[in-house]
C-alpha positions in Angstrom: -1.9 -20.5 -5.1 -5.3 -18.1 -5.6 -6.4 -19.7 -2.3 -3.2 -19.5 -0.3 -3.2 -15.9 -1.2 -7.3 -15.2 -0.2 -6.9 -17.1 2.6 -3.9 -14.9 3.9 -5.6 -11.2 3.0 -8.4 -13.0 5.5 -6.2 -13.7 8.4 -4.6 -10.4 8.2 -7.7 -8.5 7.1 -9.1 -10.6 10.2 -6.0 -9.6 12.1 -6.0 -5.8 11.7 -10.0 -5.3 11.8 -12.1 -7.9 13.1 -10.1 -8.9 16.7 -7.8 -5.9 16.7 -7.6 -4.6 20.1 -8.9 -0.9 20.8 -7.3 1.7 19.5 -6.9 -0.5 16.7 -3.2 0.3 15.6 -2.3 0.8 12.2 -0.5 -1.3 9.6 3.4 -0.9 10.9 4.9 1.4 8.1 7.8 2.8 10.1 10.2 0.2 8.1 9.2 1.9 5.0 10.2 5.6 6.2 13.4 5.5 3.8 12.2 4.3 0.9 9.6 6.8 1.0 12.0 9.8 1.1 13.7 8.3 -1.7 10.3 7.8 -3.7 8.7 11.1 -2.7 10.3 12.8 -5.3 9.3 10.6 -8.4 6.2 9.4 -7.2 3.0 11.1 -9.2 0.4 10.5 -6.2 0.7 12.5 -2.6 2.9 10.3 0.3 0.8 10.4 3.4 2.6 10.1 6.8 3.5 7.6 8.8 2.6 6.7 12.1 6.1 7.1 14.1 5.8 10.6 13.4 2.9 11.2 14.8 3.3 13.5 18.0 2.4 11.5 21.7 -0.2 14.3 22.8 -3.9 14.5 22.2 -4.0 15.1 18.3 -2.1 12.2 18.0 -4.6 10.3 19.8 -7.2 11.6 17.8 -5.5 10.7 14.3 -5.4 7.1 15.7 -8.9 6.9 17.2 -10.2 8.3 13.9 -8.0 5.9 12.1 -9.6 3.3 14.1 -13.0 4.6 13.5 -12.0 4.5 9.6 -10.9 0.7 9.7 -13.3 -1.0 11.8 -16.6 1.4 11.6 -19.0 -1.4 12.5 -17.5 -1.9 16.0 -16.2 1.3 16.7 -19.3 3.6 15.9 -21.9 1.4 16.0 -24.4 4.1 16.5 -23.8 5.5 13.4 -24.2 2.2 11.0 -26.9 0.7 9.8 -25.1 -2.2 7.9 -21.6 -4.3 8.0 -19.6 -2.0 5.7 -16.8 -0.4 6.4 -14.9 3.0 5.1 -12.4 1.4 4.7 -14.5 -1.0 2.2 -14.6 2.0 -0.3 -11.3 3.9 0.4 -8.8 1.3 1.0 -5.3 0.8 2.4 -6.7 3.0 5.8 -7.5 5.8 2.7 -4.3 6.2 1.9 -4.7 4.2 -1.4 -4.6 6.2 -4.8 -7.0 5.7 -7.7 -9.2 4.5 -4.7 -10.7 7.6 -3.5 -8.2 8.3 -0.8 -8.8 10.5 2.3 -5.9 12.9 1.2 -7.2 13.6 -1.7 -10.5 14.7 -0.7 -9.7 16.7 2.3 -8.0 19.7 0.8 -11.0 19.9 -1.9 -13.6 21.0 0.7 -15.7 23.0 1.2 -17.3 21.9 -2.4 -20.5 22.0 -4.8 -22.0 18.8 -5.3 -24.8 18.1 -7.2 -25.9 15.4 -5.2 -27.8 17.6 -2.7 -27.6 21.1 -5.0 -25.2 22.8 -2.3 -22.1 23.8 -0.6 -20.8 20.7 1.4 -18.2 20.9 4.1 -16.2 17.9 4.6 -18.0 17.0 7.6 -21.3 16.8 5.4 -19.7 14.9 2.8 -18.8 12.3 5.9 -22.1 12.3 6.8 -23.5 11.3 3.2 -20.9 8.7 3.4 -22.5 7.4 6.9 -26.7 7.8 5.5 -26.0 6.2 1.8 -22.7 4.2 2.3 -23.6 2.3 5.6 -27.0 3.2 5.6 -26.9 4.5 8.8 -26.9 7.9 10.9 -24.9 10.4 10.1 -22.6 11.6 13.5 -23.4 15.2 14.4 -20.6 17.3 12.7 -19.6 18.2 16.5 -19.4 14.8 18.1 -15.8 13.0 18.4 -16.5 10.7 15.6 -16.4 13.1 13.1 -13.7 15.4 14.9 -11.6 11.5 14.7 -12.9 11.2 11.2 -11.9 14.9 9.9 -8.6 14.9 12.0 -7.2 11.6 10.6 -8.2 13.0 6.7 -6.1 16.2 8.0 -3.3 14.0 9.2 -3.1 12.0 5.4 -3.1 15.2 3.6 0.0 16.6 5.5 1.6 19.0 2.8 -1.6 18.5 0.1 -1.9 21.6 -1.7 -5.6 22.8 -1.1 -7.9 23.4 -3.5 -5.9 20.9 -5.8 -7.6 18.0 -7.7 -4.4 15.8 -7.2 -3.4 13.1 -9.4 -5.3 10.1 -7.7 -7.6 11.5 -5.9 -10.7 9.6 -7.4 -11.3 6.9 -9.1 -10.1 6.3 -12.5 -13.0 7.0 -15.5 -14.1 3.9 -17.3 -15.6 5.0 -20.8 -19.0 3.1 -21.0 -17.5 0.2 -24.2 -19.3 1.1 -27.0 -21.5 -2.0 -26.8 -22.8 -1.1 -23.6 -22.8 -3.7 -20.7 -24.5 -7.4 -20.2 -25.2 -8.0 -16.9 -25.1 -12.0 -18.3 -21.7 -11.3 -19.0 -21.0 -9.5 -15.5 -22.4 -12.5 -13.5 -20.1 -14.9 -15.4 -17.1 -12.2 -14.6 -18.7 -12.3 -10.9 -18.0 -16.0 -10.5 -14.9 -16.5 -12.0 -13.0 -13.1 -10.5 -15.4 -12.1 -7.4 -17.3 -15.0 -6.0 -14.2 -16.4 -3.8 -14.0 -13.4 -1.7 -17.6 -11.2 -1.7 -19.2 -15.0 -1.5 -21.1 -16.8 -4.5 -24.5 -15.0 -3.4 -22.3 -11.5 -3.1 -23.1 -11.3 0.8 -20.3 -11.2 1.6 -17.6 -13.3 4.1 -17.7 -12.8 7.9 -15.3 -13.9 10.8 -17.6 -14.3 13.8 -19.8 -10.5 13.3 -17.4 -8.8 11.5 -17.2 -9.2 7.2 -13.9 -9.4 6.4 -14.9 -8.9 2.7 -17.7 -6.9 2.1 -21.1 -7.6 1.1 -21.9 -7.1 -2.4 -25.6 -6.4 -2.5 -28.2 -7.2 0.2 -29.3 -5.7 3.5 -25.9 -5.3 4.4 -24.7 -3.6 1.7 -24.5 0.3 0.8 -28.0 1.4 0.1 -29.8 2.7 -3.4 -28.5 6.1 -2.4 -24.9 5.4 -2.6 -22.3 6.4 -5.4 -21.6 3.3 -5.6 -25.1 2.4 -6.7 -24.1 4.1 -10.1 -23.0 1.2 -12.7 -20.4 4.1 -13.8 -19.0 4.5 -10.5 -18.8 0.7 -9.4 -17.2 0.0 -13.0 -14.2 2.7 -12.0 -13.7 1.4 -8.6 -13.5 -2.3 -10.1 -11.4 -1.5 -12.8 -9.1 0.0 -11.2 -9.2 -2.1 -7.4 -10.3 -5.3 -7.8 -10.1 -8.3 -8.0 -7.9 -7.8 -4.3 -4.8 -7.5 -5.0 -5.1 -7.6 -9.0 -6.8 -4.0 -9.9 -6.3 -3.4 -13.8 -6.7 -6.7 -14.3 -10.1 -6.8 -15.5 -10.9 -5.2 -19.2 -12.9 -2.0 -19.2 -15.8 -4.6 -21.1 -15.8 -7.0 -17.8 -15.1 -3.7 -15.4 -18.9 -2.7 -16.8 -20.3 -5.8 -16.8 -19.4 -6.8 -13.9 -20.5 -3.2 -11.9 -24.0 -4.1 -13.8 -24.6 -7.4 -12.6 -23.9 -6.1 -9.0 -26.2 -3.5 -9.3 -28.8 -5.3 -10.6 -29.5 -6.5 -7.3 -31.8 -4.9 -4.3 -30.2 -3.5 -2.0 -31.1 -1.3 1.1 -33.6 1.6 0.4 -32.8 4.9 -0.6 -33.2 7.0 2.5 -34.6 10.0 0.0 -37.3 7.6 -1.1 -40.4 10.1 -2.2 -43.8 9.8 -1.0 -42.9 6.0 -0.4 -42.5 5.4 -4.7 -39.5 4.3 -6.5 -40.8 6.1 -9.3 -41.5 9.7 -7.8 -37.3 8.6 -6.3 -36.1 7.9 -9.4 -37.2 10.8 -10.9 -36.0 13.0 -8.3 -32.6 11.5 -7.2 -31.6 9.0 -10.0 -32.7 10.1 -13.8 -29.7 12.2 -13.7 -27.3 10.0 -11.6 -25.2 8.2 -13.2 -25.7 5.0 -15.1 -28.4 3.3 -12.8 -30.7 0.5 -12.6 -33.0 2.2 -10.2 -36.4 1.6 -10.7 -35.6 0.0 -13.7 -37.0 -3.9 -14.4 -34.5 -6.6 -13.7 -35.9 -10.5 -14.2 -39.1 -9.1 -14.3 -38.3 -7.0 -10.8 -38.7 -3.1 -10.0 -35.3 -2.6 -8.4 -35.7 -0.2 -5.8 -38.3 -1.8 -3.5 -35.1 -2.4 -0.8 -34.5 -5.2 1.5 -34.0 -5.3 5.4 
């Protein structure tokens, strides 16, 4: 049954993403307009819109080709990526997904203070982060048609948001550190029996031809030493409440942590803010303060942090 099921979120993962034709279209919804209405109402989290109502004119073409942008990054800004991840890969369900950082949520909360980079951010900015640490890549000018696709298809989600409003899953859920702190033995046990089938025993990842239709775990790539998801914290709220595909919650906050650990106990592409070319001079600069992290720290007699290409 478990591989009938994986074998089916790859063909339509594969489907959707990998051969889609260009504009990729999004997931057909329309069939689901009435039970939305009905739902609206009752349901904590914000109801994005659906395609059908997006107007034929050129802001509906931008909604899709930043929705296209959102779904298949690698092949439809390659300029911009440095690695095989995807936006999607963080912010799932095309960002409309809550309790996984969706796109409506973040929208209306810029501009914003983030102690990342000790300023103002517009939304724009925060894409860009997304684009040098996430897919270790480029960022896109804030004036160039990606980001205008990027910031008008977050727009489009957050239809009726409130602004300024931290609304109800908006991020992802916070996983109190278990009092016993995490094993990153454990987490490679929790790897193989709840992760390896999809991310790939050696967490690079699965591909159909050029295109990873799961993401790769740690490697060259993978999200670089400057992304959130670097942070054991971070990782352990995503997992808890996401993954395995399919089965988020399933995992106990213990395995959530462990789990996070033992993925982020492996190198990964270089921080971009790396400091006079040392890990050390970086880690005290971008990550004593950051989170849980294993940053410059010593794994199996390893400095993490060197980076891989």
């Amino acid at each position: 049954m478990k591989k009938i099921l994986v074998t089916s979120l790859v063909a339509a993962l594969y489907t959707s993403v990998a051969v889609a034709e260009n504009p990729i279209k999004m997931d057909d919804q329309s069939q689901l307009s009435d039970l939305a209405e009905k739902t609206t109402e009752v349901s904590e989290y914000h109801q994005p819109p659906l395609e059908k109502d997006l107007p034929d004119n050129a802001y509906g073409e931008m909604v899709r080709k930043g929705h296209a942008i959102f779904v298949d990054t690698k092949n439809q800004a390659p300029e911009y990526v440095g690695n095989g991840m995807n936006c999607v890969n963080c912010h799932m369900d095309q960002g409309r997904l809550a309790n996984a950082a969706p796109l409506w949520g973040a929208y209306p909360m810029y501009p914003a203070y983030r102690s990342k980079n000790n300023k103002v951010n517009t939304y724009a900015e925060r894409i860009q982060g997304c684009f040098q640490f996430s897919m270790d890549g480029t960022p896109p000018p804030a004036d160039s048609e990606t980001m205008t696709a990027l910031v008008t298809y977050s727009y489009w989600l957050a239809t009726n948001a409130p602004t300024g409003v931290s609304l109800p899953g908006r991020a992802y859920p916070s996983v109190k550190q278990p009092e016993g702190g995490y094993s990153i033995e454990r987490g490679a046990k929790v790897y193989a029996e709840n992760c390896s089938y999809c991310h790939g025993q050696d967490g690079l990842g699965q591909k159909v031809a050029e295109n990873y239709v799961f993401p790769p775990l740690w490697g060259k790539d993978s999200f670089n030493w400057g992304a959130g998801m670097h942070r054991i914290n971070t990782a352990a709220d995503f997992i808890k409440a996401n993954m395995p595909l399919g089965k988020g919650g399933s995992l106990t906050d213990q395995e959530a942590w462990d789990v996070a650990a033992f993925m982020n106990s492996h190198e990964r592409p270089q921080d971009p803010r790396l400091v006079d070319g040392s890990v050390e001079k970086t880690y005290e600069k971008y990550h004593a303060n950051d989170g849980v992290n294993l940053y410059g720290k010593e794994v199996n007699g390893k400095i993490l942090g060197q980076g891989v290409k």
